[in-house]
Structures are given as structure tokens and as C-alpha cells.
C-alpha positions in Angstrom: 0.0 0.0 0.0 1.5 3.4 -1.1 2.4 5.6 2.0 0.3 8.7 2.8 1.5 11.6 4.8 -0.1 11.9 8.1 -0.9 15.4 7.7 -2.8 14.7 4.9 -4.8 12.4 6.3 -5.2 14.7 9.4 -6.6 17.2 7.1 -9.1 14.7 5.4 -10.5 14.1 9.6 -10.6 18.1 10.3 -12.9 18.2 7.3 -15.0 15.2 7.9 -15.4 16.5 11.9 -16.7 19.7 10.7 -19.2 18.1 8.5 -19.9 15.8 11.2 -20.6 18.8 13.5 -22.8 20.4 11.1 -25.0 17.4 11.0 -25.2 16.9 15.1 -26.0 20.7 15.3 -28.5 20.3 13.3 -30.7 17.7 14.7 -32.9 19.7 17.8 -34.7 16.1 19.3 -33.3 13.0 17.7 -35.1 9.7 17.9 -33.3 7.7 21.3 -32.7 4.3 21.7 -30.5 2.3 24.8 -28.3 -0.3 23.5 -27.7 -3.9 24.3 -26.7 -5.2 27.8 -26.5 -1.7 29.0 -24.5 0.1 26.5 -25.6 3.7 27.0 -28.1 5.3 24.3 -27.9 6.3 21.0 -29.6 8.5 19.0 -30.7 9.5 15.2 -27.6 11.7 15.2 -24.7 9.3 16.3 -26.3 7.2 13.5 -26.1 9.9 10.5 -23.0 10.9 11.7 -21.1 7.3 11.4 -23.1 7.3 8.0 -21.8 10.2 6.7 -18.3 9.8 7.9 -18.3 6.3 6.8 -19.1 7.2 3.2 -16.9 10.6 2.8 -13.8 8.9 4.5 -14.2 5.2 3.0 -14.5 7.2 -0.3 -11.7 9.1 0.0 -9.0 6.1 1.4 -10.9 3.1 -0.3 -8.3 0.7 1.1 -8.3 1.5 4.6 -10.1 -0.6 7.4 -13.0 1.0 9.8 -13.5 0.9 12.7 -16.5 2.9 14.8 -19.2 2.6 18.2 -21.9 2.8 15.3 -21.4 0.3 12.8 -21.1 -3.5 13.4 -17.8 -4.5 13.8 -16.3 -6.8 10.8 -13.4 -8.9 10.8 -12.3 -7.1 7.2 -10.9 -4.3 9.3 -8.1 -6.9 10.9 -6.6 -7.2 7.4 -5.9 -3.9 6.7 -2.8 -2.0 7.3 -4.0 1.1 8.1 -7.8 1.8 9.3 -10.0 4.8 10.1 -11.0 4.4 14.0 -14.1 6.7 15.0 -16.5 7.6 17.5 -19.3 10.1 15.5 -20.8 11.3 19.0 -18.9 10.6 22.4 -20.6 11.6 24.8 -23.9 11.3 23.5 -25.7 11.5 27.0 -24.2 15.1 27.2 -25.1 15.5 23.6 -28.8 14.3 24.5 -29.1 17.1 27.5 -28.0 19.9 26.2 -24.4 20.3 27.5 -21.4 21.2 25.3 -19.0 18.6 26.6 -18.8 15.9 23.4 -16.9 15.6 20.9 -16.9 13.8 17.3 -13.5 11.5 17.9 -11.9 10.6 14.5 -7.9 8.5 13.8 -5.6 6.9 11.5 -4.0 3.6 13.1 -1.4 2.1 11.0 -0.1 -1.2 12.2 -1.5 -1.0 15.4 -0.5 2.6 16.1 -2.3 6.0 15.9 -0.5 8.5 13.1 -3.0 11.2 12.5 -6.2 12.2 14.8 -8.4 15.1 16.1 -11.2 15.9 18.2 -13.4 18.5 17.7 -16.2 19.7 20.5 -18.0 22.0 18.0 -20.0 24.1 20.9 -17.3 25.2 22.8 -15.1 25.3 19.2 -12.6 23.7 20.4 -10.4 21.2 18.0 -7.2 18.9 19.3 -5.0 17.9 16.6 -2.2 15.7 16.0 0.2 13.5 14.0 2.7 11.6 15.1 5.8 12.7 15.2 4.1 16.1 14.7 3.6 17.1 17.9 -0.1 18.2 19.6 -2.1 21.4 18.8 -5.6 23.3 20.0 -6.9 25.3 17.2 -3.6 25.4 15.8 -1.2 26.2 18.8 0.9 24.2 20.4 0.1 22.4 23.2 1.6 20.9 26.2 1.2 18.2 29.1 1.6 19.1 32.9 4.8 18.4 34.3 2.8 18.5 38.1 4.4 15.1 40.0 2.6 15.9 43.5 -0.9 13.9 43.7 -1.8 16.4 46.5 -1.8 19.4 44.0 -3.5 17.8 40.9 -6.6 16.8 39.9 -7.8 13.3 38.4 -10.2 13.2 35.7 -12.4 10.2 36.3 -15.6 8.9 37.5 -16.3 8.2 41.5 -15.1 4.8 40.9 -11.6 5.6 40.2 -11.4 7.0 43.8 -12.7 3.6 45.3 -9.7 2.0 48.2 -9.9 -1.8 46.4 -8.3 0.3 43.3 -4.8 1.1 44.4 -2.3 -0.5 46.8 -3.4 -0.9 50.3 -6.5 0.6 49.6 -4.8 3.7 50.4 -6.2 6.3 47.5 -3.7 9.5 46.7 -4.8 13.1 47.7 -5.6 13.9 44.2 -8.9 16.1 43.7 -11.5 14.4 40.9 -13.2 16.2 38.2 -15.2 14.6 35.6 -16.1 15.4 31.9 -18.7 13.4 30.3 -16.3 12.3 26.7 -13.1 10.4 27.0 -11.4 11.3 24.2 -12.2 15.3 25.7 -10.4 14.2 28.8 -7.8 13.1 27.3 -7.4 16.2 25.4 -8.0 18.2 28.5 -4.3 15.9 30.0 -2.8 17.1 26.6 -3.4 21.3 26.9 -2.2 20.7 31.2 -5.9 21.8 32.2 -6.1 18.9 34.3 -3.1 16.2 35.0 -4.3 12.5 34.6 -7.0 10.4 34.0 -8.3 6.7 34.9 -10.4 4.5 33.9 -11.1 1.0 35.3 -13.5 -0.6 33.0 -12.7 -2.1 30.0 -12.3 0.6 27.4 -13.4 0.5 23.7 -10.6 1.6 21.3 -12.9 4.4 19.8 -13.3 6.0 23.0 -9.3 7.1 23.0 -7.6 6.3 19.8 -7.7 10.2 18.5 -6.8 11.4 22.3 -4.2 9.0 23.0 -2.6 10.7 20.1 -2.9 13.7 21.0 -1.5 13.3 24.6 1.1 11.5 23.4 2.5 14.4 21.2 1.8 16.5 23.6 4.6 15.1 25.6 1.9 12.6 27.9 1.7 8.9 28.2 -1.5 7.1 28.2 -1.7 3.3 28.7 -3.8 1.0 30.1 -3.8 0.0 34.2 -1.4 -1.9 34.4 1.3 0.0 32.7 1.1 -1.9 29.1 1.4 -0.2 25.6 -2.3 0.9 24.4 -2.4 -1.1 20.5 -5.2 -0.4 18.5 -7.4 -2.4 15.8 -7.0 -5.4 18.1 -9.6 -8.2 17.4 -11.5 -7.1 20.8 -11.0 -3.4 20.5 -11.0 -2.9 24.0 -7.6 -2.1 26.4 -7.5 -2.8 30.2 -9.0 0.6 31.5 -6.6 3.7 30.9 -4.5 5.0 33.2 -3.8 9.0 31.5 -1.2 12.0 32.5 1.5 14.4 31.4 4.7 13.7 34.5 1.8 12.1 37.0 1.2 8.8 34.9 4.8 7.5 36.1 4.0 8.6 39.5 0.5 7.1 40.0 1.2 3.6 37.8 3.0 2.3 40.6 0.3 3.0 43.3 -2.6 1.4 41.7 -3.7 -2.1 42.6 -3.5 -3.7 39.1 -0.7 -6.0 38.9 1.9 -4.5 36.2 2.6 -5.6 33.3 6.0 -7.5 33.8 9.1 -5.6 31.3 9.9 -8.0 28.3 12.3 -10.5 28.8 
């Protein structure tokens, strides 16, 4: 497969997000259904948007796989060498009442690893960019993780159960504050610009969810991973990682205090 330039494929998803936000804007009480086995809602918009972006961005890199949280997952995409990865609404409970905290979520993976991706929250205009190797940017500047290493002056992005004793060693939880915002891949965003300085998650954790914002931290001079400390890969047959543990100089701080086992160093 011929190589294509990162940037250029970053600047096929800034185009395809800003279509996509036209459509979500433009829907003022979408149809609402709840997924299977508890999996959250989704609405008339989520669905037009994974249409559209499906079509626009399959039509302009025929050969690549896809992957999103709105279309049935195909084995096809495992075959491919480089694949679009996409969530068209996350945070589609914020979307539903009214808040301005989602975001369309849109990456390039090649061979497992994310090369172009941006994020785009179209009501607060706010949009993350980056490409690897090509460092991180917020509408167009430069961005950069904290470099805060004491838990009792930083703040935690994550929900209450993050905070729970049975997560880290001894049950002894680190004097870190918690805020929450309701999209992942806007928290991981919010790691990248130093607005906050890490995030966790403890369930499982669907690929779509942080492929563009692991990216984007990343570049930004962050580390994401999963709980126990091991490499986040992407277009895996289960598309899931091991929960996410997220920060700029925190992650390497806070790895070794949580209760998952680690991962052990290769041998």
C-alpha cells in the first residue's frame, strides 16, 4: 500500500469532523434508543454521523479498514494496514441534554499505532489535533502536558469509581482532587493542553473511545496506557484495552500506586 502523509490524512479528519458537527448541530430532538446489555443510548444523530463519515472517509481512502461505536464490527478491518478508527458522538448522554461537553473522535492507526487524529467539540469550538511525530495542537497552537508530579496538587479526571480503596495499593487512594467530563477522548485532550493532569479508567475501554486522544497526549509530551502500565495497541480483534490510566509527569508517578498487577518488562 503506497504511504500517505499523516498530515494529509489529518486534514481529510478536520474536514470530515466539521461536516460531522454540522449534522449533530443540526438535529434539535433526535429519535433515542438504549443499547444492548446496557450500553448507554444512542440517538438518530450518532447514527447519521457514522453514515456520513463512513461514506466521505471510505470514499476518499478506499483501502483503509473501519472501525466505529456505530457500525457493526467486521473482521475485514483486521486485514488492513491502516484503518479509520471513529467515534461520530462521544458523549452522546451530554449531547442528548444539552451540555457542550462531546466531541466527534476521528484516527488513522497504522499497524496498530495511531498517526493522525483530532477531536473536535464543536459548541465550545474547540479542535485537538495531532500526528505523530508532529507534535499536539488546540486550534492550531501548540500544546503541552503538565509536568505537576505531587498527587496532592493535581486533579484526576475520572468517575467516582476511580477514587474507590480496592483500586490502588493498600486501599490507600492518593490526595488527588477528581473532576469529571462526560467524553473520553475530551479528557484526554484536556491531559494534553495541562488543564487537568491525569486520568483513569477501570473498565474495560473501547478503542474508539481514546484512539484520536491518546494521540494527542502522546505528542503532547503525555503517556497514556492501560492499568497496568502496558502499551495501548489499536485495531485489536476485541477493540478494548484494560482501563486507561492518562497524565502528562503524574502517569509514572501514580502507575506504581494502583492495585493492578503491572505488566512484567519484556524479557
Amino acid at each position: 500500500m503506497p504511504a500517505t502523509d499523516p498530515s494529509d490524512d489529518l486534514a481529510l479528519l478536520v474536514a470530515a469532523a466539521r461536516e460531522a458537527a454540522v449534522i449533530a448541530c443540526g438535529f434539535r430532538a433526535p429519535q433515542v434508543w438504549d443499547k444492548p446489555d446496557e450500553g448507554g443510548p444512542v440517538c438518530e444523530a450518532d447514527l447519521a454521523v457514522d453514515a456520513m463519515l463512513r461514506e466521505r472517509l471510505g470514499a476518499a481512502r478506499p483501502d483503509y479498514g473501519w472501525l466505529s461505536e456505530e457500525t457493526a464490527d467486521a473482521p475485514e478491518r483486521l486485514e488492513a494496514e491502516r484503518i479509520f478508527i471513529v467515534d461520530p458522538i462521544d458523549g452522546t448522554r451530554a449531547y442528548l441534554e444539552g451540555s457542550r461537553d462531546w466531541a466527534h473522535s476521528l484516527a488513522v492507526a497504522e499497524s496498530g499505532r495511531i498517526t493522525a487524529a483530532c477531536v473536535l467539540l464543536p459548541q465550545r469550538d474547540l479542535l485537538y489535533t495531532a500526528t505523530l511525530g508532529g507534535g499536539a495542537f488546540l486550534n492550531g497552537a501548540p500544546i503541552r502536558a503538565s509536568a505537576e508530579t505531587d498527587p496532592a496538587r493535581a486533579t484526576l479526571l475520572g468517575p467516582r469509581l476511580a477514587m474507590s480503596p480496592e483500586h490502588w495499593l493498600g486501599g490507600e487512594v492518593p490526595p488527588l482532587r477528581r473532576a469529571f467530563r462526560s467524553a473520553l477522548a475530551w479528557r484526554l485532550c484536556l491531559l494534553a493542553e495541562a488543564r487537568f493532569d491525569a486520568m483513569l479508567t477501570i473498565r474495560p475501554t473501547w478503542e474508539w473511545d481514546i484512539a484520536a486522544g491518546s494521540l494527542i497526549l502522546s505528542e503532547a509530551g503525555g503517556t497514556a496506557t492501560d492499568q497496568r502500565g502496558a502499551e495501548l495497541g489499536f485495531n485489536k480483534p476485541h477493540p478494548q484495552s484494560d482501563g486507561v490510566l492518562a497524565g502528562g509527569a503524574l502517569h509514572g508517578v501514580l502507575l506504581p500506586l494502583l492495585a493492578a498487577s503491572p505488566v512484567p518488562p519484556p524479557t
